[in-house]
PDB file with SEQRES, HELIX, SHEET and CRYST1 records, atoms N, CA, C and O in Angstrom:
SEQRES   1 A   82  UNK UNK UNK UNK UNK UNK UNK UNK UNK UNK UNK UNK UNK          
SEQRES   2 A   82  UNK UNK UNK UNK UNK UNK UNK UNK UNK UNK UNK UNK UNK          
SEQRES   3 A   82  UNK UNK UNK UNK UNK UNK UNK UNK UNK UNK UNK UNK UNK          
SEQRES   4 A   82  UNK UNK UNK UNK UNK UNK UNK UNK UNK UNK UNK UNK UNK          
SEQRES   5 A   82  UNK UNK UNK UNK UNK UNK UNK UNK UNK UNK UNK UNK UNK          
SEQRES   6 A   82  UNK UNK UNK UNK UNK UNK UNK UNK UNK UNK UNK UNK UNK          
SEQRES   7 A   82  UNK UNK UNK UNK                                              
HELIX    1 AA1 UNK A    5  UNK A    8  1                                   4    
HELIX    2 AA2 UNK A   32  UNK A   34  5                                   3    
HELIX    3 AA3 UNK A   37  UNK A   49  1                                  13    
HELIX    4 AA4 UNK A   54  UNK A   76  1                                  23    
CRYST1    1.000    1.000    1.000  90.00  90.00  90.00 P 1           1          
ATOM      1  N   UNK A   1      -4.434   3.958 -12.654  1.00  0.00           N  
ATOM      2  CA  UNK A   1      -4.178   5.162 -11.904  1.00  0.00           C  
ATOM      3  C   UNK A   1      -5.457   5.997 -11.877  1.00  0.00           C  
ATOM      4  O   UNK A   1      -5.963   6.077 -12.996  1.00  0.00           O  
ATOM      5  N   UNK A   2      -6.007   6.533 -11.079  1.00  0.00           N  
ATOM      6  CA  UNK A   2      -6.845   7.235 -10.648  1.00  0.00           C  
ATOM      7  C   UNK A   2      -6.074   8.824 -10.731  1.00  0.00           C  
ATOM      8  O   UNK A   2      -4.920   9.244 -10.653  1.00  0.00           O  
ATOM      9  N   UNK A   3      -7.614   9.484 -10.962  1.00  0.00           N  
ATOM     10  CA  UNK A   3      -6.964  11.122 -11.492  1.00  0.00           C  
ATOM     11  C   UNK A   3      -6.492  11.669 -10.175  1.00  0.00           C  
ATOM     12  O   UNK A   3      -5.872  12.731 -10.232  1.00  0.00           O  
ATOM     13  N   UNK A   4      -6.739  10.955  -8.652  1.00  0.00           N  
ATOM     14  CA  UNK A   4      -6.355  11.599  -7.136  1.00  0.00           C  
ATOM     15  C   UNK A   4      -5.082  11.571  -7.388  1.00  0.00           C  
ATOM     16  O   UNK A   4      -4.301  12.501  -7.588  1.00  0.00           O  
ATOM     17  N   UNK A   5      -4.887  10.218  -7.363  1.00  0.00           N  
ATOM     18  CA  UNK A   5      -3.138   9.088  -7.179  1.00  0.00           C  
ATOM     19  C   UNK A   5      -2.359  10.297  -8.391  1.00  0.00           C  
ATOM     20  O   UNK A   5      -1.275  10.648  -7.925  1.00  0.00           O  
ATOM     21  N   UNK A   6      -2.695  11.095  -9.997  1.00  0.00           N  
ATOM     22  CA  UNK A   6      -2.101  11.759 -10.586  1.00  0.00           C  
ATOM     23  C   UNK A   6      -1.832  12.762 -10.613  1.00  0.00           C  
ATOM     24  O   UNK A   6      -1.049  13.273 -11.414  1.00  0.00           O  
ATOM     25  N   UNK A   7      -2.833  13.671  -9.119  1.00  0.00           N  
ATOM     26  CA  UNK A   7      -2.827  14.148  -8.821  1.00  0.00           C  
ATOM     27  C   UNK A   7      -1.846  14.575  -7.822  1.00  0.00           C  
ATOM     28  O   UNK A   7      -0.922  15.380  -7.937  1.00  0.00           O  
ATOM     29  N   UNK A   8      -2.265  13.810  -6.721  1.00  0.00           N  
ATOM     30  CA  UNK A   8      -1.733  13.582  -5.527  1.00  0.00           C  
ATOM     31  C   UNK A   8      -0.111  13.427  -5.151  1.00  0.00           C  
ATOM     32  O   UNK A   8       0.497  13.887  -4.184  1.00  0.00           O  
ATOM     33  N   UNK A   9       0.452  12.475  -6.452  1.00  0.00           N  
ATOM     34  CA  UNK A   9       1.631  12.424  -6.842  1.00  0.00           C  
ATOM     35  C   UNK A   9       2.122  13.116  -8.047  1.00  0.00           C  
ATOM     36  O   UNK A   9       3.315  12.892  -8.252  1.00  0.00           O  
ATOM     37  N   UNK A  10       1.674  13.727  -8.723  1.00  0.00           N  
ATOM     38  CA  UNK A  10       2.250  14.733  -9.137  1.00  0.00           C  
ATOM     39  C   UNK A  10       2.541  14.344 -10.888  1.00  0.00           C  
ATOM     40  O   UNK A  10       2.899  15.108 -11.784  1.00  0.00           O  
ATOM     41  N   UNK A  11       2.203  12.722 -10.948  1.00  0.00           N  
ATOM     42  CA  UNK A  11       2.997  11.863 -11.787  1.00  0.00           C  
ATOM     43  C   UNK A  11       2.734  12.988 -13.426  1.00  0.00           C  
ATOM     44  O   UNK A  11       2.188  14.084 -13.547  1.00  0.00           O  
ATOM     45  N   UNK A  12       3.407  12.081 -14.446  1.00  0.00           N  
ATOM     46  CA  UNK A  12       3.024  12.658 -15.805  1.00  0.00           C  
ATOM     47  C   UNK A  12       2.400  11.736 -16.564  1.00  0.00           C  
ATOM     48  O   UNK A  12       2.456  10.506 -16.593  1.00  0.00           O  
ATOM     49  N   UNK A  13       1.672  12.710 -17.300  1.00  0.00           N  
ATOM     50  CA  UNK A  13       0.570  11.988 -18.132  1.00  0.00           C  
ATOM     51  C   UNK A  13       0.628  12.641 -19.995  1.00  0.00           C  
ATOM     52  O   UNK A  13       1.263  13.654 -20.289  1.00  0.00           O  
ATOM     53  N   UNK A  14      -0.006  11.973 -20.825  1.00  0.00           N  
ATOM     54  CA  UNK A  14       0.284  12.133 -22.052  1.00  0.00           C  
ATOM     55  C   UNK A  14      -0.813  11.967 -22.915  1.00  0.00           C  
ATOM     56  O   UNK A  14      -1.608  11.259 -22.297  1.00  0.00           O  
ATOM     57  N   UNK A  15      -1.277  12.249 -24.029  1.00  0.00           N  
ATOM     58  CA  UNK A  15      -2.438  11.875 -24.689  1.00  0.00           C  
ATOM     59  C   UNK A  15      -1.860  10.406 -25.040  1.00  0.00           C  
ATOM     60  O   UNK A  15      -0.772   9.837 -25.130  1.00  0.00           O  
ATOM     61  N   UNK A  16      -3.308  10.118 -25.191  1.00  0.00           N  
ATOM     62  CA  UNK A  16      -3.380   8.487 -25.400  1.00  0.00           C  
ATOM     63  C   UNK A  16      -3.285   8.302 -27.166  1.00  0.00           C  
ATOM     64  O   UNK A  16      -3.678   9.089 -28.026  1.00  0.00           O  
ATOM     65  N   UNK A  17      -2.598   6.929 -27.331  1.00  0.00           N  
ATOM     66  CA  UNK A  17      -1.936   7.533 -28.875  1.00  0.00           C  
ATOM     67  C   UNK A  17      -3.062   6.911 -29.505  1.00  0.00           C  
ATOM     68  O   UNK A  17      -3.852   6.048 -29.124  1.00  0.00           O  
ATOM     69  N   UNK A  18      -2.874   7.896 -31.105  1.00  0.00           N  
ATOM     70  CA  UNK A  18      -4.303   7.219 -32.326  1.00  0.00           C  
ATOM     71  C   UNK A  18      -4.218   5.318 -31.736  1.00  0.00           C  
ATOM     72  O   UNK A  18      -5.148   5.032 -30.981  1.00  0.00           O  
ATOM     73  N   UNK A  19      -3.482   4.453 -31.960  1.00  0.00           N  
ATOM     74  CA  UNK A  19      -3.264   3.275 -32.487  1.00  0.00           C  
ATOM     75  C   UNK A  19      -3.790   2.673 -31.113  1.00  0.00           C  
ATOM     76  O   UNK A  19      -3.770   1.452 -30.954  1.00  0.00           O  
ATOM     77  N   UNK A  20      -4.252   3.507 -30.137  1.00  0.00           N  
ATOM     78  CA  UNK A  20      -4.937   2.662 -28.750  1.00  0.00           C  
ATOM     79  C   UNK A  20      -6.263   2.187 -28.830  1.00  0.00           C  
ATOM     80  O   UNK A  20      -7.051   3.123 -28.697  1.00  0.00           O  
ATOM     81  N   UNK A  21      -6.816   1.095 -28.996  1.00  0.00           N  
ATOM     82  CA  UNK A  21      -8.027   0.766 -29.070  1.00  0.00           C  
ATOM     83  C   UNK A  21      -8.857   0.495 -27.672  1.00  0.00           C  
ATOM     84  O   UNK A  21      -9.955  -0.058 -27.724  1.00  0.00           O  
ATOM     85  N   UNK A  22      -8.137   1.012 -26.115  1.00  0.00           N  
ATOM     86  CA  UNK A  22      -8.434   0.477 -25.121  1.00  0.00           C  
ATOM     87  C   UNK A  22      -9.739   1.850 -25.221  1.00  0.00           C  
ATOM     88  O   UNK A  22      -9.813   2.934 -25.800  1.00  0.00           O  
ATOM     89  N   UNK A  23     -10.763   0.921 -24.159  1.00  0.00           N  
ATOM     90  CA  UNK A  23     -11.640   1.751 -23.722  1.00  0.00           C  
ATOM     91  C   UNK A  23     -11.365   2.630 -22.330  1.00  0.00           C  
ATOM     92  O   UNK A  23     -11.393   2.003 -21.271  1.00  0.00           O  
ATOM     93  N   UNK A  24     -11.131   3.897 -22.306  1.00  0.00           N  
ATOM     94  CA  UNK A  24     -11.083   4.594 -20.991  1.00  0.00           C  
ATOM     95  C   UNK A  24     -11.907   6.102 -20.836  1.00  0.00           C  
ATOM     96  O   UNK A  24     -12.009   6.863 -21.799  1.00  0.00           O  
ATOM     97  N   UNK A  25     -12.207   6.268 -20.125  1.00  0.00           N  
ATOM     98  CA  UNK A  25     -13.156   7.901 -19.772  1.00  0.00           C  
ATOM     99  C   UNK A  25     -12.061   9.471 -20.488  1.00  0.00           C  
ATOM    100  O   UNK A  25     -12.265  10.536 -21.071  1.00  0.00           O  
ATOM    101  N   UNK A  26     -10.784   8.588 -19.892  1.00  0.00           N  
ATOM    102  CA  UNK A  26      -9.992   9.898 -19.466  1.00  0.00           C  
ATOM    103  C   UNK A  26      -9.603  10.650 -20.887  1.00  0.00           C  
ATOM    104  O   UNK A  26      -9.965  10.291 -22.007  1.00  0.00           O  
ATOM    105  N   UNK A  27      -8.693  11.894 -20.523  1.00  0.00           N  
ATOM    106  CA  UNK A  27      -8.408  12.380 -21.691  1.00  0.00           C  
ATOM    107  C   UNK A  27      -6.871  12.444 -21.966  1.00  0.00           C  
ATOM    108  O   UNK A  27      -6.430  13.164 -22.861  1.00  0.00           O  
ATOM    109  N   UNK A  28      -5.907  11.522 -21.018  1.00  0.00           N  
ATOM    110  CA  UNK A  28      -4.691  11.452 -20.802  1.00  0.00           C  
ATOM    111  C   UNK A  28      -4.329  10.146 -19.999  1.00  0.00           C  
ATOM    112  O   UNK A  28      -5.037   9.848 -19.038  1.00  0.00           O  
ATOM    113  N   UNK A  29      -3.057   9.205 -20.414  1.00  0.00           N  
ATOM    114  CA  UNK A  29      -2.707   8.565 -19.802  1.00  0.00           C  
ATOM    115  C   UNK A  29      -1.649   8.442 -19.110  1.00  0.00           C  
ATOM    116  O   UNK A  29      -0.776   9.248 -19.433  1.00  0.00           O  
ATOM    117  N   UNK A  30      -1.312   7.554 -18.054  1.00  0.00           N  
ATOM    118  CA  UNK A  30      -0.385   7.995 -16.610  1.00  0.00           C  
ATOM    119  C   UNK A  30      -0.037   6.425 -16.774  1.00  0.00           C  
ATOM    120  O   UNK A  30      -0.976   5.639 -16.906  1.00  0.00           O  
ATOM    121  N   UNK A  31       1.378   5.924 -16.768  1.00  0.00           N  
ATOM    122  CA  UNK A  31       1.921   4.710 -16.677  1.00  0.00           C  
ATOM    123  C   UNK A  31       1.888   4.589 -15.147  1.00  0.00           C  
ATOM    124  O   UNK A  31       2.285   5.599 -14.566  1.00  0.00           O  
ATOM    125  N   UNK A  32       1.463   3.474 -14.304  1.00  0.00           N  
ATOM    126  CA  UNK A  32       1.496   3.047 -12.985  1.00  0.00           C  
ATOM    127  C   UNK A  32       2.911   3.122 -12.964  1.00  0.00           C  
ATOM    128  O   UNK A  32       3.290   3.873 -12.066  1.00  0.00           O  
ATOM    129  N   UNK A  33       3.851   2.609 -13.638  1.00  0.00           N  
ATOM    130  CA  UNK A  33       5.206   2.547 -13.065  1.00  0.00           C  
ATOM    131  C   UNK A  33       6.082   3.732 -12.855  1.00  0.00           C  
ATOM    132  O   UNK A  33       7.254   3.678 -12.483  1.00  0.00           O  
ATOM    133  N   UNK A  34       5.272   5.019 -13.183  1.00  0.00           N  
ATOM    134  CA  UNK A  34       5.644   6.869 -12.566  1.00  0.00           C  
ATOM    135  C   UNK A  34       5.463   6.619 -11.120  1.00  0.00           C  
ATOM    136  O   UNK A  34       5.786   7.652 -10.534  1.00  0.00           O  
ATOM    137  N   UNK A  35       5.096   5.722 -10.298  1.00  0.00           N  
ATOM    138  CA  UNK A  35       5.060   5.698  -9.148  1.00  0.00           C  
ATOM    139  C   UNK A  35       5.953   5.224  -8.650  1.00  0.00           C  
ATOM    140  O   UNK A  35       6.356   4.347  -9.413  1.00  0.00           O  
ATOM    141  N   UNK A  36       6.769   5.287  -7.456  1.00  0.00           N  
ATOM    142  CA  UNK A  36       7.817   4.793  -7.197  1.00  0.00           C  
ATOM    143  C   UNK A  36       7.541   3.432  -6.583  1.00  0.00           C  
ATOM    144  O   UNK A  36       6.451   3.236  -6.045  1.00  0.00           O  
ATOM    145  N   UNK A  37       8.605   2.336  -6.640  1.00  0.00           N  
ATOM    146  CA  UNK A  37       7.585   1.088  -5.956  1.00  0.00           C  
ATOM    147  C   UNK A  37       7.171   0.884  -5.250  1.00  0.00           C  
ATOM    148  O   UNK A  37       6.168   0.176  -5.344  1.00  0.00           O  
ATOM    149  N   UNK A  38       7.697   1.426  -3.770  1.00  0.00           N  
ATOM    150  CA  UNK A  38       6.765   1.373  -2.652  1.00  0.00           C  
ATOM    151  C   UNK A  38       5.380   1.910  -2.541  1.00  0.00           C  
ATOM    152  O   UNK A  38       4.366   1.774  -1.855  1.00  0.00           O  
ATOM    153  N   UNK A  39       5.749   2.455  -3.358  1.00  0.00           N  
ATOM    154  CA  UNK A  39       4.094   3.013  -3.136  1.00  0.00           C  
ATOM    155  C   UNK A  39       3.217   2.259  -4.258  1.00  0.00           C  
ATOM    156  O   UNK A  39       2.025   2.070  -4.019  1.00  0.00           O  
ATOM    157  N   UNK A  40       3.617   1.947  -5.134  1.00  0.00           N  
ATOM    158  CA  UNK A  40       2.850   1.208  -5.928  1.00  0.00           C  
ATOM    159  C   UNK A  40       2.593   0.014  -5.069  1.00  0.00           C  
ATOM    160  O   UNK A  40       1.483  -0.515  -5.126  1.00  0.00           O  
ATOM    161  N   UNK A  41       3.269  -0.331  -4.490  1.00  0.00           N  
ATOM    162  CA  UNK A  41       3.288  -1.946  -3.671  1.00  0.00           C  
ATOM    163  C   UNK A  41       1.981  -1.850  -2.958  1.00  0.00           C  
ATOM    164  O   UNK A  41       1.004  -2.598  -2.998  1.00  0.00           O  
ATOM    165  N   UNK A  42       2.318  -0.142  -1.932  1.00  0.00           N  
ATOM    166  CA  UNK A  42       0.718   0.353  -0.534  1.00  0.00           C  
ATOM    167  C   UNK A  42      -0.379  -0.028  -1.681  1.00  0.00           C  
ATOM    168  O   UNK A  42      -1.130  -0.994  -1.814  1.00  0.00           O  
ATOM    169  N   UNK A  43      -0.135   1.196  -2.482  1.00  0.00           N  
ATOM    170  CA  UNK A  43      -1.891   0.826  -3.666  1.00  0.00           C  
ATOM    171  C   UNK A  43      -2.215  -0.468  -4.137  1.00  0.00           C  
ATOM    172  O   UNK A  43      -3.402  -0.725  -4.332  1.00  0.00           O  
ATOM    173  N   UNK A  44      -1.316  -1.353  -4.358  1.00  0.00           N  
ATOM    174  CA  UNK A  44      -2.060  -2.967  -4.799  1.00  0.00           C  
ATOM    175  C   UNK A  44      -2.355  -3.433  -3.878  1.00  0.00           C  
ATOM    176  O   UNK A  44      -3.336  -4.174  -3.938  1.00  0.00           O  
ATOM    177  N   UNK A  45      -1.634  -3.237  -2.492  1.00  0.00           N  
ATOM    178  CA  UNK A  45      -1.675  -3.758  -1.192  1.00  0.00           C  
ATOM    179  C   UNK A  45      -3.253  -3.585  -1.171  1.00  0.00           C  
ATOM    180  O   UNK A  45      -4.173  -4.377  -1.376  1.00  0.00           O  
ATOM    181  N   UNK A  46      -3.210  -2.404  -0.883  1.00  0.00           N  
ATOM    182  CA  UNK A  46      -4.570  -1.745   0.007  1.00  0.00           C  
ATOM    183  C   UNK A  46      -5.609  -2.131  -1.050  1.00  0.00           C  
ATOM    184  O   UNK A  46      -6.613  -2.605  -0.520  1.00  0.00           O  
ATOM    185  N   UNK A  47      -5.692  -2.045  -2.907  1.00  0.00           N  
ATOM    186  CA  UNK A  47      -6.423  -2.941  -3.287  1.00  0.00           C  
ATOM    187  C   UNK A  47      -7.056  -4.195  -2.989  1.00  0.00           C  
ATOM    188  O   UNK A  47      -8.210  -4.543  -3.239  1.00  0.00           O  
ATOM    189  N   UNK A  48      -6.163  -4.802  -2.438  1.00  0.00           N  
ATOM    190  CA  UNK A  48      -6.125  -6.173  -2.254  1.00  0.00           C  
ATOM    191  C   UNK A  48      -6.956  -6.427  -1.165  1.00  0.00           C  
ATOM    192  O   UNK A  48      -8.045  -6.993  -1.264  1.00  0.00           O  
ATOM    193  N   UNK A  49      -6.368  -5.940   0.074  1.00  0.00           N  
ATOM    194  CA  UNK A  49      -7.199  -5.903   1.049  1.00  0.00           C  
ATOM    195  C   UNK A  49      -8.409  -5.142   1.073  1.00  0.00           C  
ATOM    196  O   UNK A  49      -8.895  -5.209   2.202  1.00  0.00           O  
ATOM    197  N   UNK A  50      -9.123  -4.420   0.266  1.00  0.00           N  
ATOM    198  CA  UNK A  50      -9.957  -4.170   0.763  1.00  0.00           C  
ATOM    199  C   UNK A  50     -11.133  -5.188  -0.296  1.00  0.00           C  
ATOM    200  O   UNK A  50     -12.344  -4.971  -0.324  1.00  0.00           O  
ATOM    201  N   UNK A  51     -10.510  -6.171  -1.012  1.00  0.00           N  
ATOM    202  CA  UNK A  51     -11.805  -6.834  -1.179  1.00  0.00           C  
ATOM    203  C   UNK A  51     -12.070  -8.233  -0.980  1.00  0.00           C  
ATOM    204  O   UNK A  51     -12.962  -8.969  -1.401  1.00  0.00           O  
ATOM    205  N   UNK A  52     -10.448  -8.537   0.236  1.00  0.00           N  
ATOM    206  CA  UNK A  52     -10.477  -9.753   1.248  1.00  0.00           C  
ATOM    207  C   UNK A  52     -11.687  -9.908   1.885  1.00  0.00           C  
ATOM    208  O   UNK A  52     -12.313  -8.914   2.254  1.00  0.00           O  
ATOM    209  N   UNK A  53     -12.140 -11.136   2.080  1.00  0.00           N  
ATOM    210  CA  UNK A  53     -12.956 -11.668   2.851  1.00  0.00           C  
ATOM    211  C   UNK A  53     -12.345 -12.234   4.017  1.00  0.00           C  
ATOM    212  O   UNK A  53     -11.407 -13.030   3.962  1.00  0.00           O  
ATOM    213  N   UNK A  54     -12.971 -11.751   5.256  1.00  0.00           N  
ATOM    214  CA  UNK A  54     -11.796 -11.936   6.208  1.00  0.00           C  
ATOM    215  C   UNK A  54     -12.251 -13.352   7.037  1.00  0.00           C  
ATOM    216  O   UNK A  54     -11.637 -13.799   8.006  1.00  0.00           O  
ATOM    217  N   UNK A  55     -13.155 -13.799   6.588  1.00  0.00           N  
ATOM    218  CA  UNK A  55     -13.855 -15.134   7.454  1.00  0.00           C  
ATOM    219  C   UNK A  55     -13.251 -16.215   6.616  1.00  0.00           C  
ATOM    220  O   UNK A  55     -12.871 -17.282   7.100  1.00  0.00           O  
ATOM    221  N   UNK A  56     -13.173 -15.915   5.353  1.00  0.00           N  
ATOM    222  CA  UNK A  56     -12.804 -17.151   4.470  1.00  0.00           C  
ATOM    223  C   UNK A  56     -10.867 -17.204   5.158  1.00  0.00           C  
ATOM    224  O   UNK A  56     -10.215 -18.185   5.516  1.00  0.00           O  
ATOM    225  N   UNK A  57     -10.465 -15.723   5.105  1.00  0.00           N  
ATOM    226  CA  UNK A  57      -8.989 -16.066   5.538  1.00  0.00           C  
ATOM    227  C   UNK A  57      -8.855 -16.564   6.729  1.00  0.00           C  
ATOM    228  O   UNK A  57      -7.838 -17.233   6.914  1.00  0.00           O  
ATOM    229  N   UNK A  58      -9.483 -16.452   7.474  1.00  0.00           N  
ATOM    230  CA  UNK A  58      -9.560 -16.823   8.979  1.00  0.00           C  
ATOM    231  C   UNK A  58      -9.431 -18.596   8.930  1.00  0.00           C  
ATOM    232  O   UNK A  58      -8.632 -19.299   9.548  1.00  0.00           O  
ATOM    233  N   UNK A  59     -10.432 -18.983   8.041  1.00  0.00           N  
ATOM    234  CA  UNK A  59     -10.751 -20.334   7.829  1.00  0.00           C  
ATOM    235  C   UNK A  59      -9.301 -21.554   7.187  1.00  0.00           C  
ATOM    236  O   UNK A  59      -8.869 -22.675   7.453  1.00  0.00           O  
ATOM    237  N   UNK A  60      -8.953 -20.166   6.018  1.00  0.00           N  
ATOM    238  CA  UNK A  60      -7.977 -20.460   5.726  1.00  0.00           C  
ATOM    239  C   UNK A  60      -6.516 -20.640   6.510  1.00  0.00           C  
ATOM    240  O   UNK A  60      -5.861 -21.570   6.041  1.00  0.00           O  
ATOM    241  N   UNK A  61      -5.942 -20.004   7.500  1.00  0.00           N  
ATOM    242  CA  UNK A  61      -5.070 -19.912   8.483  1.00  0.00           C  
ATOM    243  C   UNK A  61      -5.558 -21.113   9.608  1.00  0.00           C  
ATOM    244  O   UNK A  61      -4.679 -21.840  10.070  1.00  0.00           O  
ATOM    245  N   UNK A  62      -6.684 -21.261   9.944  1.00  0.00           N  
ATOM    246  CA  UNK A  62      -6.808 -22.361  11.251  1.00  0.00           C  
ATOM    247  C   UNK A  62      -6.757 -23.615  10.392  1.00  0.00           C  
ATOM    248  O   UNK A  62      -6.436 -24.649  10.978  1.00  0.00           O  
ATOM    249  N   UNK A  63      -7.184 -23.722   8.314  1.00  0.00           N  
ATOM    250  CA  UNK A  63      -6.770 -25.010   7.696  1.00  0.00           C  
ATOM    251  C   UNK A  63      -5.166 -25.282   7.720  1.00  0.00           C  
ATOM    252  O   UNK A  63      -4.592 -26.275   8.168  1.00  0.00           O  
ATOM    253  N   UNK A  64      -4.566 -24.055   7.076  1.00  0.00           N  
ATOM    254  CA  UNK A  64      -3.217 -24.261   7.102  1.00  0.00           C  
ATOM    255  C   UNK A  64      -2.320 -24.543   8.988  1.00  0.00           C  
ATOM    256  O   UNK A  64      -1.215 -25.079   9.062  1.00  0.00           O  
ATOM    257  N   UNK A  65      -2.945 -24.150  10.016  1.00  0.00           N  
ATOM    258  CA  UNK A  65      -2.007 -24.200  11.206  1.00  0.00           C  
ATOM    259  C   UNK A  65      -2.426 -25.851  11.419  1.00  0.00           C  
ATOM    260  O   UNK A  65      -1.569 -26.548  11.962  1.00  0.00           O  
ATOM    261  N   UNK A  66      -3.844 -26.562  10.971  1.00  0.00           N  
ATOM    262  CA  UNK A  66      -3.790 -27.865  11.670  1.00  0.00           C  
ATOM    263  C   UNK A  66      -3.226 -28.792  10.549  1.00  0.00           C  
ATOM    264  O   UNK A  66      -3.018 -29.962  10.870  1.00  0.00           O  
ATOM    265  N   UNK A  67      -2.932 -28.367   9.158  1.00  0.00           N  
ATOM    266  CA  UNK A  67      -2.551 -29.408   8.137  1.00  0.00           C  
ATOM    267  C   UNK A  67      -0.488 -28.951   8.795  1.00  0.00           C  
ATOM    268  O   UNK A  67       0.419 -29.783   8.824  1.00  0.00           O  
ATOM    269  N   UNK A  68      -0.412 -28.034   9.045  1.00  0.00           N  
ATOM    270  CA  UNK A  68       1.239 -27.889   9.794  1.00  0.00           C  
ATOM    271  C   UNK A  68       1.639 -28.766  11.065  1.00  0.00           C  
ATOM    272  O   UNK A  68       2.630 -29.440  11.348  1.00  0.00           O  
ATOM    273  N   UNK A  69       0.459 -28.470  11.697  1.00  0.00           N  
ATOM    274  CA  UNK A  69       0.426 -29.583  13.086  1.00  0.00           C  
ATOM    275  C   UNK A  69       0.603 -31.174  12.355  1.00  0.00           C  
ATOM    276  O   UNK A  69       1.659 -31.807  12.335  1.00  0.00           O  
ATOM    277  N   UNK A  70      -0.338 -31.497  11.938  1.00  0.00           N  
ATOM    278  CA  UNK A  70      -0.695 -32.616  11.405  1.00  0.00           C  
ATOM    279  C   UNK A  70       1.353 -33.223  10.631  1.00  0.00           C  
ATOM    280  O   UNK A  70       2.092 -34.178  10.869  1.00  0.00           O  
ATOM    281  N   UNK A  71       1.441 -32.039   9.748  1.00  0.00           N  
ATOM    282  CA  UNK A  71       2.938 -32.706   9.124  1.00  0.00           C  
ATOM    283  C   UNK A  71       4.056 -32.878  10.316  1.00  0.00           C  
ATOM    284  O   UNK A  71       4.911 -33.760  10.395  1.00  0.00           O  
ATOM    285  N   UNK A  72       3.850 -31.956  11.084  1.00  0.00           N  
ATOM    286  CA  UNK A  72       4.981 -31.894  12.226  1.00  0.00           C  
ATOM    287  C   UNK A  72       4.726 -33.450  13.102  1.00  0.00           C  
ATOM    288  O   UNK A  72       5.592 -34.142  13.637  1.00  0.00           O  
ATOM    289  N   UNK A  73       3.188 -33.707  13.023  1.00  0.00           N  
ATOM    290  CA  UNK A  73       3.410 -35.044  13.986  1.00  0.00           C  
ATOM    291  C   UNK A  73       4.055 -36.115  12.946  1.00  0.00           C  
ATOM    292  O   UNK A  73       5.145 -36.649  13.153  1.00  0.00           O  
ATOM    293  N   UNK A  74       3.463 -36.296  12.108  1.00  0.00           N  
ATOM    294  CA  UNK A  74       4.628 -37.090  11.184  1.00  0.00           C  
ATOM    295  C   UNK A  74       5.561 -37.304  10.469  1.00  0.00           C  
ATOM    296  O   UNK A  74       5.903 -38.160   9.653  1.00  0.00           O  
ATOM    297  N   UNK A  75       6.116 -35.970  11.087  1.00  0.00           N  
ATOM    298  CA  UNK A  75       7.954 -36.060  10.871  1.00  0.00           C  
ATOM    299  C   UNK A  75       8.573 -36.554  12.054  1.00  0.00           C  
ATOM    300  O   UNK A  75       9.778 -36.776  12.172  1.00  0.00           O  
ATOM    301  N   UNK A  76       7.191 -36.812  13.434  1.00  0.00           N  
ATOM    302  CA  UNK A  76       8.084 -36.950  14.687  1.00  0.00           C  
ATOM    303  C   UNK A  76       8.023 -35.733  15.903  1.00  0.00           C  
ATOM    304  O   UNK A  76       8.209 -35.690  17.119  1.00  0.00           O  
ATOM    305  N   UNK A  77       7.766 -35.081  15.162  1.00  0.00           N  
ATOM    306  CA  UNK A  77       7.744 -33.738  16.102  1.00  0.00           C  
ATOM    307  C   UNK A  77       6.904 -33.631  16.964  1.00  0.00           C  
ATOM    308  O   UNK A  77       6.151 -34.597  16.840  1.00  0.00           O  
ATOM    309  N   UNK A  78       6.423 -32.666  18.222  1.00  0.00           N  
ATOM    310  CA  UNK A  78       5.709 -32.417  18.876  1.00  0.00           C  
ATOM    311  C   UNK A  78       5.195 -31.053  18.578  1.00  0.00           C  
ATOM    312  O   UNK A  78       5.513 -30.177  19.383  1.00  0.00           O  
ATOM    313  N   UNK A  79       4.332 -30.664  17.387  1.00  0.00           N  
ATOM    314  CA  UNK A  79       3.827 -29.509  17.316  1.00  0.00           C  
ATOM    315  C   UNK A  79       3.453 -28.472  18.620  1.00  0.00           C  
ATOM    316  O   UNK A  79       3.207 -27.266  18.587  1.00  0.00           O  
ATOM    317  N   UNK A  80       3.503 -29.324  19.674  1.00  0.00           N  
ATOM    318  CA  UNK A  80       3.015 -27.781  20.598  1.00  0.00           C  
ATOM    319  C   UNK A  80       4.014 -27.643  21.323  1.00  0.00           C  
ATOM    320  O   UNK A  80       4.143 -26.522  21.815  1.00  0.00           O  
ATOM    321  N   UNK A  81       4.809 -28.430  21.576  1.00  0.00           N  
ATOM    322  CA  UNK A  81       6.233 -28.026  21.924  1.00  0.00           C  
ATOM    323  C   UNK A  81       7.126 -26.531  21.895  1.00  0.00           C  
ATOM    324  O   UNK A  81       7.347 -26.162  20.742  1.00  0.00           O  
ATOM    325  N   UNK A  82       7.577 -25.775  22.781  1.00  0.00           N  
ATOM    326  CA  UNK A  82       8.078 -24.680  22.559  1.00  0.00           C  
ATOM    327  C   UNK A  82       9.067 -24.373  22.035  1.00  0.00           C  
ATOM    328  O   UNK A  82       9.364 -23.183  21.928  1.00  0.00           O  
TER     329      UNK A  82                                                      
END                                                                             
């Protein structure tokens, strides 16, 4: 959680207890799950995407549509069929 997102949402936060050995800046901690899920879902989402590479997915989608073609002809099918 970022101090905006604890901000922004309003969430609650707590001192971090003696027995925590994690390394962090802050002077209070905020459980991600104070967020309700949808919105936790947008923030991993939008994580996610923003450190997609969009040529590799591209590459990836025209591998997966011709290995689909490819199974459909040998089940019989006519992949371009409507």
């Amino acid at each position: 959680m970022t101090e905006q997102q604890i901000a922004e949402h309003q969430l609650p936060t707590a001192p971090p207890k003696a027995s925590d050995r994690r390394s962090f800046s802050g002077t209070s901690t905020t459980q991600a799950e104070a967020l309700p899920p949808d919105v936790l879902a947008d923030v991993l989402k939008a994580a996610i995407v923003s450190h997609r590479d969009m040529s590799v997915l591209a590459a990836l989608l025209e591998r997966e549509g011709e290995e689909r073609r490819r199974l459909l002809q040998n089940l019989g099918f006519d992949p371009d069929a409507g």
